[in-house]
N, C-alpha and C positions, 0 to 999 in steps of 0.2 A: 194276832189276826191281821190278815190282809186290809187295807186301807180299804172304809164302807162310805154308803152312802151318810150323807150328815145324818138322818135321823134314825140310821139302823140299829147302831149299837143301842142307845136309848131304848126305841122299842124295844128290843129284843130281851133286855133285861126286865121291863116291864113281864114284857108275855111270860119270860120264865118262872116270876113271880105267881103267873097266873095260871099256870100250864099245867097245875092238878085237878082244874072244875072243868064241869062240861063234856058234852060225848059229840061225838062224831056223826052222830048218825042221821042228821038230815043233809037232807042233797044237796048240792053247790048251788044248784038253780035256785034253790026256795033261799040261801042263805047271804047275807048282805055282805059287801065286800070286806067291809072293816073285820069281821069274824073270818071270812076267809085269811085274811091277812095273817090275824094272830094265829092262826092253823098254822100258815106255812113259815112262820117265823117260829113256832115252837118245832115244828121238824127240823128248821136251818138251825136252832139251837142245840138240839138232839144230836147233830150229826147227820142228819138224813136230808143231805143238799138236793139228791136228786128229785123227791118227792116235794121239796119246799120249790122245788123250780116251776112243777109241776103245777102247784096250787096258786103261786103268784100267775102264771101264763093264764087260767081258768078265771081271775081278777080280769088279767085282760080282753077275755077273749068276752065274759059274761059282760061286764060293765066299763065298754071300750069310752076313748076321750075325758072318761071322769077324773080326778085328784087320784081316787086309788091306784086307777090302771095306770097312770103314770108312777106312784108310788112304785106300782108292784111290777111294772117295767125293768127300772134300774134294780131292784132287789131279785127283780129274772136273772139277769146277767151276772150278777152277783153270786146267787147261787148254783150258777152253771159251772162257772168257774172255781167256787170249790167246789164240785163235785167233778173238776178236770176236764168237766166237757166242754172243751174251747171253743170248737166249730158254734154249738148254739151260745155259748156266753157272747162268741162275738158277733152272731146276729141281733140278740137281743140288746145288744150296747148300740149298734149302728141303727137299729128299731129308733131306739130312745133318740137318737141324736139328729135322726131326721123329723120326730116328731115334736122334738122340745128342744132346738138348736139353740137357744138363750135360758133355757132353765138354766138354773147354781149348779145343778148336779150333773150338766151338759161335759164339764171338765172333768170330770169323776165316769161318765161313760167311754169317754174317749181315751181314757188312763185305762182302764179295762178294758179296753178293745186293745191296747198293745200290749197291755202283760199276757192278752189271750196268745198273742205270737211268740212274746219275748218270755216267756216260760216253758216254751217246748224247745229253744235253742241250747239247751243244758250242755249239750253234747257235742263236742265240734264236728264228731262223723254224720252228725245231720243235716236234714237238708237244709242248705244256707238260702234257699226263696222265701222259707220262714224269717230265717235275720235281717234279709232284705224290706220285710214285710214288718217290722216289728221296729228297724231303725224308719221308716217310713212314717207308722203312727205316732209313734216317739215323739221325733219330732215336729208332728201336729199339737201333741200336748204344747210342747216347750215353746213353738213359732203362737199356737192360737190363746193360749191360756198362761202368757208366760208368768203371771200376780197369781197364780190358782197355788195351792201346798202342794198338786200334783207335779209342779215344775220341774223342782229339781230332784227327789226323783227319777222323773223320766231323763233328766241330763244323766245321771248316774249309770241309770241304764243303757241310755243311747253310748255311752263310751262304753260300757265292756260288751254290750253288741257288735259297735264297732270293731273291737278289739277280736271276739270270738271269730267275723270275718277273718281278718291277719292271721289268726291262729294256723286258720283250714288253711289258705293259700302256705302260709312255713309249715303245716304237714304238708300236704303234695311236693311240695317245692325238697325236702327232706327227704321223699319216697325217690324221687327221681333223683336227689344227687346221688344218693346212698348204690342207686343202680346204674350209673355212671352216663347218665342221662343229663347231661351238662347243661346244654342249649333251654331245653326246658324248665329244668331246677331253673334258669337264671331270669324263666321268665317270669316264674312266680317270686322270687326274690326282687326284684325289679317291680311287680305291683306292688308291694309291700312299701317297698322302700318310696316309690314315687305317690303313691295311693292311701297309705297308712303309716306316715310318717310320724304319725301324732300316738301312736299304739307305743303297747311295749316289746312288738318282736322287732322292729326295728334294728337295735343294735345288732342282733343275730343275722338279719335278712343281709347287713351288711358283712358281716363277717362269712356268710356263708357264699355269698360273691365272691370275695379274695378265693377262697374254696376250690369255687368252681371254676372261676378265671384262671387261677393256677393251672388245674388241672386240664385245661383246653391249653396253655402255654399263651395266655393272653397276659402280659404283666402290667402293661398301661394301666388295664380295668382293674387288674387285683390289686394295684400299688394305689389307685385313685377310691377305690371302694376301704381299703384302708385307711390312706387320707380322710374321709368324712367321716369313719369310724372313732377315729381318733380324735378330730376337731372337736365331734359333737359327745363323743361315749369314753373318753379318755380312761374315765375308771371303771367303764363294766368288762368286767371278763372276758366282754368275749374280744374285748379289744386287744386284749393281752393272746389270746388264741392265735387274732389274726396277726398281728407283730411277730408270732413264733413263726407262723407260716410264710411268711416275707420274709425276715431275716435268716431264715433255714434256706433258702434261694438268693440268699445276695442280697432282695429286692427292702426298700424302705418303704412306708406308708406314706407317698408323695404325691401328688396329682400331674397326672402324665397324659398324652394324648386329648384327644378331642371329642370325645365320645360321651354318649347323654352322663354317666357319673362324673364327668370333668364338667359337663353344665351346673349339674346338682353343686360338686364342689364350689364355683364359682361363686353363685350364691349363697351358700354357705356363707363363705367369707366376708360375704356382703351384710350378714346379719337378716338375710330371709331363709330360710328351710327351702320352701319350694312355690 
């Protein structure tokens, strides 16, 4: 199960215990919130997130400002989220956190307001203002609560978000070399390389430079994009790819010319990345 609030699991095991007595059939209005609660925690037990989301929000809406309605606040968002309805899980998380910005459970809303983004990025053909939006809250975890158990975690996260970014720019950057769209691939190679150096497409963005540099008849860039290929990724493959591609022209993986990958190199050498 996805990480709850502190005292969810507890209840929850409780209520299931208790989840064979008792009927339904008075109204929410005549019924005290504690009862409500165990209602919509025995549905979130069941399975039936969307209905227990349902009955915690009626907490809040019936017996607003109380202990409950805060309870049943964060167990809002909680159960929005499994039931994948991200949009309301992350209103109800930002609800809670502009009304209880020093509650405990304030770092446990804010961790669920960014798995509400960083779980719909599954896919690199999607939209990336979501990854954008999700390495954003992220890093609210990790900057505002960095002692919470939600921390690292969210560093976990915040790196293969990161990384999912680099992904999409090496596909595009891959759809235009492929189509002989030189200039372009080399722009998206070039964010990569300058922008997500800390990623793992990296080696490749460089090798597909040599690539593209070749094929435009630029050798400075292809021999200096080899050069840091080599400095830094000596034994990933694709280093050996681009050595094919150089040495099949003559050319060595050197640093040549003056051009921003002969900066990048420089430093390099110097013992900084960038």
């Amino acid at each position: 199960m996805m990480h709850a609030p502190r005292y969810a699991l507890v209840a929850m095991a409780v209520t299931l215990l208790s989840a064979c007595g008792g009927g339904n059939d008075v109204a929410l209005e005549d019924t005290d919130p504690e009862t409500i609660y165990q209602r919509a925690e025995r549905e979130l037990a069941s399975g039936d997130a969307d209905d227990a989301a349902g009955l915690f929000s009626e907490i809040e809406r019936l017996y607003p400002y109380s202990e409950w309605a805060k309870r049943a606040l964060i167990m809002q968002a909680f159960a929005y989220h499994q039931d994948r309805d991200y949009e309301n899980a992350r209103a109800a998380a930002q609800r809670f956190i502009d009304f209880y910005p020093v509650d405990e459970d304030a770092a446990y809303a804010q961790y669920l307001l960014a798995l509400s983004y960083y779980d719909q990025i599954d896919q690199v053909g999607r939209d990336q203002g979501l990854t954008f939006q999700a390495l954003q809250a992220l890093r609210t975890v990790i900057e505002r609560y960095p002692e919470s158990e939600y921390a690292r975690s969210s560093i976990l996260k915040f790196d293969l978000a990161f990384d999912h970014l680099a992904a999409k720019e090496m596909e595009i950057g891959r759809y235009y070399l492929k189509r002989g769209h030189y200039p372009a691939a080399i722009n998206r190679f070039r964010a990569v390389v300058e922008e997500f150096q800390t990623t793992t497409h990296t080696p490749e963005a460089l090798m597909r430079l040599v690539e593209a540099y070749l094929a435009l008849g630029l050798e400075d860039e292809a021999q200096t994009a080899g050069a840091i290929l080599g400095y830094n990724f000596q034994a990933s493959p694709f280093y050996d790819d681009a050595f094919r591609q150089l040495t099949g022209q003559g050319l060595s993986p050197e640093a040549r010319g003056s051009g921003w990958l002969r900066s990048i190199y420089d430093r390099t050498i110097r013992g900084r990345w960038l």
